[in-house]
C-alpha positions in Angstrom: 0.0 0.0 0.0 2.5 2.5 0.9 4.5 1.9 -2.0 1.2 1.8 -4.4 0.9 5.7 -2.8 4.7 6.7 -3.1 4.1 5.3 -7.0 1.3 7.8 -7.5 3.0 10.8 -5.4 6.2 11.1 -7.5 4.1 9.8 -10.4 2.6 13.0 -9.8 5.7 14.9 -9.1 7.0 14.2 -12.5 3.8 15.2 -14.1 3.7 18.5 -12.6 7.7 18.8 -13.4 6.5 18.2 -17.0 3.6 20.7 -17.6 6.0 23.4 -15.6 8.7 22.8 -18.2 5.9 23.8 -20.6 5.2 26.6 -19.6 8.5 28.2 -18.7 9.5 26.5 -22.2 6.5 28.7 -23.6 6.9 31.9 -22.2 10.8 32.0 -22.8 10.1 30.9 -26.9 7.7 34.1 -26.7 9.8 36.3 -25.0 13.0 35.6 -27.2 10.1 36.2 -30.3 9.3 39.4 -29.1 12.8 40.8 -28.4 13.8 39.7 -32.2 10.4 40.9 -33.9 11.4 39.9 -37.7 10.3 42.0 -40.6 9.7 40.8 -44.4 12.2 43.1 -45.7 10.3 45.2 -48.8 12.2 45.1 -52.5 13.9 48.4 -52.7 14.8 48.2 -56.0 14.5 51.3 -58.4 13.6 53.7 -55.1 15.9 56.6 -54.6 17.4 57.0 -50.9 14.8 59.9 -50.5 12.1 57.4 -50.9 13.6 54.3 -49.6 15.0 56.1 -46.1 11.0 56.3 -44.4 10.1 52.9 -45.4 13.8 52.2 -43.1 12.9 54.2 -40.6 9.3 52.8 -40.1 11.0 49.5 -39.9 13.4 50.6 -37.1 16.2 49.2 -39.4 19.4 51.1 -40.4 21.4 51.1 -44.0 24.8 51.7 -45.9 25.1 52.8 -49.2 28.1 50.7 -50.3 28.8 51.3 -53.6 27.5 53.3 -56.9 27.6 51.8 -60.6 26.2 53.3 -63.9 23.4 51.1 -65.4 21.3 52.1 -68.5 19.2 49.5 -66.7 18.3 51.9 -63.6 17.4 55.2 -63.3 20.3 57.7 -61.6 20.4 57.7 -58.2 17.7 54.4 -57.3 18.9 50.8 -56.2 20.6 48.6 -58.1 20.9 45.9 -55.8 20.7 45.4 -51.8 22.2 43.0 -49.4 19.8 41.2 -47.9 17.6 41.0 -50.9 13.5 42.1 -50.6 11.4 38.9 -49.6 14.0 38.0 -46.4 12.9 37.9 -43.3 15.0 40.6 -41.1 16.0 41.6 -37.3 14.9 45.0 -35.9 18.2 47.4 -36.2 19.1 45.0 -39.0 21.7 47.0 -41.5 20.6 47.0 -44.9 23.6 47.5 -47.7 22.7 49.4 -50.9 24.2 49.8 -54.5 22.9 52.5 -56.3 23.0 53.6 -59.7 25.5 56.3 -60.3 24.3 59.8 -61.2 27.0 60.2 -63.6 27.8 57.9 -66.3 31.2 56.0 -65.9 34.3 57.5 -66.9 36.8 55.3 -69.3 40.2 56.5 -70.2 41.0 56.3 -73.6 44.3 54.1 -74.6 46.9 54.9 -76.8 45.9 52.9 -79.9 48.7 54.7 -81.9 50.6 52.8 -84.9 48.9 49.4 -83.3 47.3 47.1 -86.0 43.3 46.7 -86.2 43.4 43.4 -84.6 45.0 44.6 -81.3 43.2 47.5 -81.3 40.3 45.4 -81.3 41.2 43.8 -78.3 42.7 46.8 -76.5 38.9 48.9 -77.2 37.0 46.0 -76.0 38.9 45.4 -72.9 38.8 49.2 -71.7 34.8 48.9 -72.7 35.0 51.1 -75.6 33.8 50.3 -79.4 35.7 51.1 -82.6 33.6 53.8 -85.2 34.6 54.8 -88.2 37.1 53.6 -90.1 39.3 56.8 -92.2 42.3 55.9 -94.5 45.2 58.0 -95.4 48.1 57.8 -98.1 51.0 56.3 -95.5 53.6 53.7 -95.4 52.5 52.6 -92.0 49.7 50.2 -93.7 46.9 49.2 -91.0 48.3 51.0 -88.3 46.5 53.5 -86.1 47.5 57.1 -87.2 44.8 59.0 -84.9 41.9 58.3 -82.9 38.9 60.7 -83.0 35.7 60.9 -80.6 33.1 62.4 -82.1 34.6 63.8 -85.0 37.6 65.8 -83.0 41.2 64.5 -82.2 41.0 62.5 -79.0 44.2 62.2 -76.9 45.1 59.2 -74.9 44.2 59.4 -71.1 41.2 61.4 -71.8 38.0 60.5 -69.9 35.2 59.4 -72.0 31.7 57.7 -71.1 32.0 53.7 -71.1 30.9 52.7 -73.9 31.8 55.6 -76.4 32.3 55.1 -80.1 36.6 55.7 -81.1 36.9 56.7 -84.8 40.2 55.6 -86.4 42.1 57.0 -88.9 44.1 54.1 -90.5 47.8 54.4 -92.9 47.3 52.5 -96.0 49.3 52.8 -99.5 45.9 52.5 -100.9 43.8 55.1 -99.8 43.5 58.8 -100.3 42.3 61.3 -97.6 39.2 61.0 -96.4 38.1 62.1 -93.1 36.3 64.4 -91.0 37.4 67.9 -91.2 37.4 68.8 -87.2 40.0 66.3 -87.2 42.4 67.6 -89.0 45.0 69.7 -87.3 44.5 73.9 -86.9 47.9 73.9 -89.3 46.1 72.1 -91.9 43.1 73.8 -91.9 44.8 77.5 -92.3 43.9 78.2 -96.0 47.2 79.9 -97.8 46.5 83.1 -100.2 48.3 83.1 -103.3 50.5 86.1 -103.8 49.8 88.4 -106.1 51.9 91.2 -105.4 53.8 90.3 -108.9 51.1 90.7 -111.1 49.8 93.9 -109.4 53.4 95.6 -110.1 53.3 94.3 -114.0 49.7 96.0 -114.0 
């Protein structure tokens, strides 16, 4: 008998034990879910900081602009990407990192493509994210080499800064060819247009 009761009293011991685990287990879960309330993180893509920085604010989250690009893809000044992407589920005081699209378009220097042959200029162009134009030739012994490089129409020299992308005229030697080319590039010397003299033939008059 008195072992049938001490059964039943730590029987019961163990039950209570149990249902206290519970709800300690309970209310610590829902404290710790409180303290780090998450938020679905919105999709700033395309929003300029002006716009974007209240919807941050709201969401008692804080961000870093870490880096600006030029995309023809964006417009200036919104979000190209951010870090962690919309759709996530995010920490209050969670730091949000942003790329944005540059106001300004990006800035290549232009190489010195002098006397090289088309087929590394080619390479050089592409690799500095610049295209080749149009194509003058000129009387010269220096047959497919680069004899100037023009950008939009007007001598270009090399370490100028021109938008990624731009379009590099050539003007190319060949024993072929006779001169053809835009006038703006040719130089201030050759443009100076020399009066005959006719000082003789006034005197003989």
């Amino acid at each position: 008998m008195f072992r049938q009761k001490f059964f039943w009293i730590h029987l019961g011991i163990i039950i209570l034990s149990f249902f206290m685990f519970l709800i300690i287990l309970f209310f610590s879960i829902r404290i710790y879910t409180l303290h780090g309330k998450s938020y679905l993180l919105p999709d700033f893509t395309g929003l300029t900081e002006a716009q974007f920085k209240t919807i941050i604010r709201n969401n008692n989250l804080r961000y870093v602009i870490i880096d600006s690009i030029y995309s023809d893809d964006f417009p200036k000044g919104t979000v190209v990407e951010q870090v962690p992407k919309g759709g996530e589920y995010v920490k209050k005081s969670r730091k949000i990192f942003f790329t944005l699209n540059s106001w300004t378009e990006e800035q290549i220097i232009v190489p010195n493509l002098m006397y090289y042959g088309m087929r590394d200029v080619r390479i050089i162009l592409d690799s500095y994210g610049l295209k080749i134009g149009e194509l003058f030739y000129i009387p010269s012994e220096d047959t497919d080499a680069v004899l100037g490089q023009l950008y939009k129409g007007k001598p270009v020299d090399p370490g100028a800064a021109v938008p990624k992308g731009s379009t590099i005229d050539l003007i190319i030697g060949s024993k072929m060819a006779s001169i053809d080319m835009p006038r703006d590039s040719l130089s201030q010397e050759n443009d100076e247009i020399i009066e005959p003299d006719t000082s003789f033939e006034n005197e003989l008059f």
